[in-house]
C-alpha positions in Angstrom: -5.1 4.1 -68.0 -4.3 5.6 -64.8 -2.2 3.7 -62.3 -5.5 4.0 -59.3 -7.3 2.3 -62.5 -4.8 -0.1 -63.0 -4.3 -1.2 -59.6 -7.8 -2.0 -59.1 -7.9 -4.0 -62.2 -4.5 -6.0 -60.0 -6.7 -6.1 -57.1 -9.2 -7.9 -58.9 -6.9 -10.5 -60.4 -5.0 -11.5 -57.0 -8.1 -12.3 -55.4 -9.3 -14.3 -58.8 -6.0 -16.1 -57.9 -6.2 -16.0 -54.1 -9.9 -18.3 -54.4 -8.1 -20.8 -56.5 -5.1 -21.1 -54.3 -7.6 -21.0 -51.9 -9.5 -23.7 -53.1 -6.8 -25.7 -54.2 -5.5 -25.7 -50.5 -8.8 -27.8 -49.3 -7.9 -31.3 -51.7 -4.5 -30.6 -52.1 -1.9 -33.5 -50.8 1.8 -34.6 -50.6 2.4 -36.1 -53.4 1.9 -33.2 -55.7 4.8 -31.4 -54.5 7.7 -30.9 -57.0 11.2 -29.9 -55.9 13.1 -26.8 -58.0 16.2 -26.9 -55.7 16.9 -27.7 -52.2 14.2 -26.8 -50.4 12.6 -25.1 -52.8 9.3 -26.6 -53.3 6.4 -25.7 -56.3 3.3 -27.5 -57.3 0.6 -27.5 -60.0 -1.1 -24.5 -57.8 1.6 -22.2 -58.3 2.2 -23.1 -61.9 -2.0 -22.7 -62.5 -2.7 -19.4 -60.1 0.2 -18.1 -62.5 -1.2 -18.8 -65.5 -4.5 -17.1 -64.2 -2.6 -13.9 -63.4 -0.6 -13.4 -66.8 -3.6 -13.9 -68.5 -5.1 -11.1 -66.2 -2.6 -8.7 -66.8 -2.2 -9.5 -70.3 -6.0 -7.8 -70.6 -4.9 -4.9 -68.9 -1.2 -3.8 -70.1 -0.8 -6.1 -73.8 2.4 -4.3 -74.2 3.7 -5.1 -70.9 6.4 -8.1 -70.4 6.6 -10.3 -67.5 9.3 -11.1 -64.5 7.5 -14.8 -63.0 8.2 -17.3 -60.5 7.4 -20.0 -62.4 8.2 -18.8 -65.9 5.4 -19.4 -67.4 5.9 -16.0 -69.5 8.9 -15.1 -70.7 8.4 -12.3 -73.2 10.4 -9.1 -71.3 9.2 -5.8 -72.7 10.9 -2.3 -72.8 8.7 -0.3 -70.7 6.2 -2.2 -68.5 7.0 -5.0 -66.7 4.9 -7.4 -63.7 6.7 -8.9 -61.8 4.6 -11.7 -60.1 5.1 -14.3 -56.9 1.3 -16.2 -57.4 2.5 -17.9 -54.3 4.6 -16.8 -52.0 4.4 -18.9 -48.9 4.3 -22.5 -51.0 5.9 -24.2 -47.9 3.8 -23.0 -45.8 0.9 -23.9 -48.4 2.4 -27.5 -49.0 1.7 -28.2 -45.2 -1.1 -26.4 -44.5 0.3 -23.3 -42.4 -2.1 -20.3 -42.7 0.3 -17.7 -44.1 0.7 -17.1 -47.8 0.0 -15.0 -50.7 -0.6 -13.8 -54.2 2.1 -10.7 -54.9 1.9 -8.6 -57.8 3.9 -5.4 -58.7 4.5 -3.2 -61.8 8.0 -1.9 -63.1 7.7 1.2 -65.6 11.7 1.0 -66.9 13.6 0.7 -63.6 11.3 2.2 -61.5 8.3 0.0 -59.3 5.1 2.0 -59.6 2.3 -0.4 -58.3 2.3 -3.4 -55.7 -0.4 -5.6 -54.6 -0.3 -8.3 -52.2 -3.1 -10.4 -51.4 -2.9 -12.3 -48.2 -5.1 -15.0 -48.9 -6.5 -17.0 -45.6 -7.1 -13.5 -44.0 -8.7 -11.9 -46.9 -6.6 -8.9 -46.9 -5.4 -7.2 -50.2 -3.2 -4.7 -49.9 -2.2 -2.0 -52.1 -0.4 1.2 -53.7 0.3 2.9 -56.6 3.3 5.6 -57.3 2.0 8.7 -55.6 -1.1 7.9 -53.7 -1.2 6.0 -49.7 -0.9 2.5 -49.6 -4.1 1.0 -48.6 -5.5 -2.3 -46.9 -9.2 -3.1 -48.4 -10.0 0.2 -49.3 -8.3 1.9 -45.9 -5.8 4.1 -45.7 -2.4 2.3 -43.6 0.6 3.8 -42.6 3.6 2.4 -41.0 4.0 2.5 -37.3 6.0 4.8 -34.9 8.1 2.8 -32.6 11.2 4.7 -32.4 13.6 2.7 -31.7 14.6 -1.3 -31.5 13.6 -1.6 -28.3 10.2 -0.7 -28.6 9.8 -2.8 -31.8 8.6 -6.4 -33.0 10.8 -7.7 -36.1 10.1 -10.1 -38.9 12.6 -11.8 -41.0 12.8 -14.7 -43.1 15.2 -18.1 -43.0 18.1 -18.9 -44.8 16.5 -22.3 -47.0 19.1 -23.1 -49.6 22.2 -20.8 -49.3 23.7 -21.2 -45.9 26.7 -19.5 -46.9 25.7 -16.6 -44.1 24.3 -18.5 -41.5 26.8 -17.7 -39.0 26.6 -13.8 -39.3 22.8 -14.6 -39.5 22.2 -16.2 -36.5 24.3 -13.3 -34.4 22.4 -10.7 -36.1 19.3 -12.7 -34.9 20.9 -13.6 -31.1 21.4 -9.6 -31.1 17.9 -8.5 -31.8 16.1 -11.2 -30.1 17.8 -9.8 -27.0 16.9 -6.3 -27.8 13.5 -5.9 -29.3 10.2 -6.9 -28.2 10.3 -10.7 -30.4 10.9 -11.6 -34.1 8.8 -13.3 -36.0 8.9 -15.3 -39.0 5.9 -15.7 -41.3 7.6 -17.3 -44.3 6.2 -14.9 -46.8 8.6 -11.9 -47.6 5.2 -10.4 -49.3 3.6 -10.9 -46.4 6.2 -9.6 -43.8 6.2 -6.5 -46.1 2.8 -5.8 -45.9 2.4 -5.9 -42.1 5.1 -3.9 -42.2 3.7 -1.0 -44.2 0.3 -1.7 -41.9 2.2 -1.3 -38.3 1.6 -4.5 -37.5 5.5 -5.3 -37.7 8.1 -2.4 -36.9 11.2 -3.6 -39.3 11.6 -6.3 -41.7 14.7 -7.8 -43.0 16.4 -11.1 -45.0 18.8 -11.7 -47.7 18.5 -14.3 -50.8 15.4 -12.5 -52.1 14.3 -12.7 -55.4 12.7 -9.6 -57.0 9.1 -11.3 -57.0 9.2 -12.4 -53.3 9.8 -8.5 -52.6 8.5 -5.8 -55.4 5.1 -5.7 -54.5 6.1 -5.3 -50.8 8.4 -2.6 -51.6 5.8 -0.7 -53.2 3.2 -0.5 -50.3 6.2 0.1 -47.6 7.5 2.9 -49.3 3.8 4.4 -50.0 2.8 4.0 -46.4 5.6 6.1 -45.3 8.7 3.6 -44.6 12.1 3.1 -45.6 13.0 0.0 -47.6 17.1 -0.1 -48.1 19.8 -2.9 -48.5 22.6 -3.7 -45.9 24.7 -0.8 -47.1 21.7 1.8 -47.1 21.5 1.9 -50.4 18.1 1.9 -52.5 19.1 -0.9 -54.9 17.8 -3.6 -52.8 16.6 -6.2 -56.0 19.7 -6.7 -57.6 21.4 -6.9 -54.1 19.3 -9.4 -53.0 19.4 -7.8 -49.7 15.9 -5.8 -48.1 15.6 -3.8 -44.7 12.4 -2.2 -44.5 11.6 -0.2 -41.5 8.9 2.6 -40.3 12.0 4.5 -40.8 12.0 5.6 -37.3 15.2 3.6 -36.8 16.8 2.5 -40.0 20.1 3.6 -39.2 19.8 1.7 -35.9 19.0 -1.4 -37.7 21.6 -0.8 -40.3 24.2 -0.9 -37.7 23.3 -3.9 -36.1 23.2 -5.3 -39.4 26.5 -3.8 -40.7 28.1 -4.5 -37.3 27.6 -8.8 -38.3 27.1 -8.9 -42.2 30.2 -7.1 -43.1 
């Protein structure tokens, strides 16, 4: 099956999740929340929208293993592997904020060949496969052409658990707010990829992701013409648990104000 084939089938399946979460969102209350780790929140939603996307995928790839949030597959496979976040955003679906989102992307060995995030209270799905655009419902999207930090909006994402960086953090953050046009904050690293890719945000950046808050993301980014890099510039941004994703207009700019705190 070709990889435009399979990413419709993807498509298909988030938003399958996306009306349950959605759903879900209308009766859901307090004290259904679970805690993983400080801060780190999960509830029967996440556990069920993940159980309806393995069982998607399962359909389409049988030989492929899985990389989940919530671990409700742990069979890794050899070739093809998901690697799936069926809610990123669960704090800001726990109290009712209107950003979050089903992310889904495809590993073939070490490389990520398909991503798919659906953003669910908007109704957007976005999309791309290894060697085609990235797409938003069908449309063609491309990242944007601010040239420099100055002329640029910025999302990035909270330290929630490990506050071992907060210092150099909060000067990186103090530096830009000062020389860009705002940051913003979403709290969904899916999300904040996907505007990215769409021109809607400039640069994107956080550390302490995990590969399923991010592949998808990467994905659509890189398809719609950006640059996705860790602190060093380097490509290897899952195993560093470190992203910067720009139009790549001004990556090295943002490096070094990066590099110039988190040293």
């Amino acid at each position: 099956m070709h990889l435009e084939q399979i990413t419709a089938k993807v498509v298909e399946i988030s938003k399958q999740a996306g009306e349950f979460i959605r759903q879900e969102r209308k009766t859901f209350n307090a004290d259904q929340i679970e805690y993983k780790g400080l801060n780190d929140l999960v509830s029967y939603v996440d556990k069920t929208a993940e159980e309806i996307i393995v069982a998607g995928l399962e359909k389409i790839l049988p030989e492929a293993g899985f990389v989940t949030e919530e671990q409700t597959s742990n069979k890794i496979a050899e070739r093809y592997n998901w690697i799936i976040d069926p809610l990123d955003g669960t704090t800001n679906f726990i109290h009712g904020l209107p950003v979050f989102s089903v992310s889904i992307a495809l590993k073939e060995y070490d490389e990520l060949v398909l991503g798919v995030v659906y953003e669910i209270n908007q109704d957007e799905c976005f999309y791309a496969w290894k060697g085609a655009p990235a797409y938003l419902d069908g449309k063609e999207i491309k990242v944007s052409k601010a040239p420099a930090i100055s002329d640029s909006l910025i999302a990035t994402g909270f330290p929630y658990y490990d506050f071992g960086k907060q210092t150099q953090y909060i000067e990186l953050f103090t530096y830009l707010m000062k020389n860009c046009h705002g940051l913003r904050r979403l709290g969904s690293a899916a999300v904040d990829l996907a505007y990215t890719a769409a021109g809607r945000f400039d640069a994107y950046y956080e550390y302490n992701l995990n590969a399923w808050d991010a592949a998808a993301g990467i994905v659509i980014v890189k398809q719609a013409g950006g640059h996705v890099v860790n602190f060093k510039g380097g490509d290897e941004v899952l195993d560093t648990r470190e992203l910067l994703a720009t139009n790549g207009k001004f990556t090295g700019e943002m490096l070094a104000a990066i590099q110039q705190y988190f040293k």
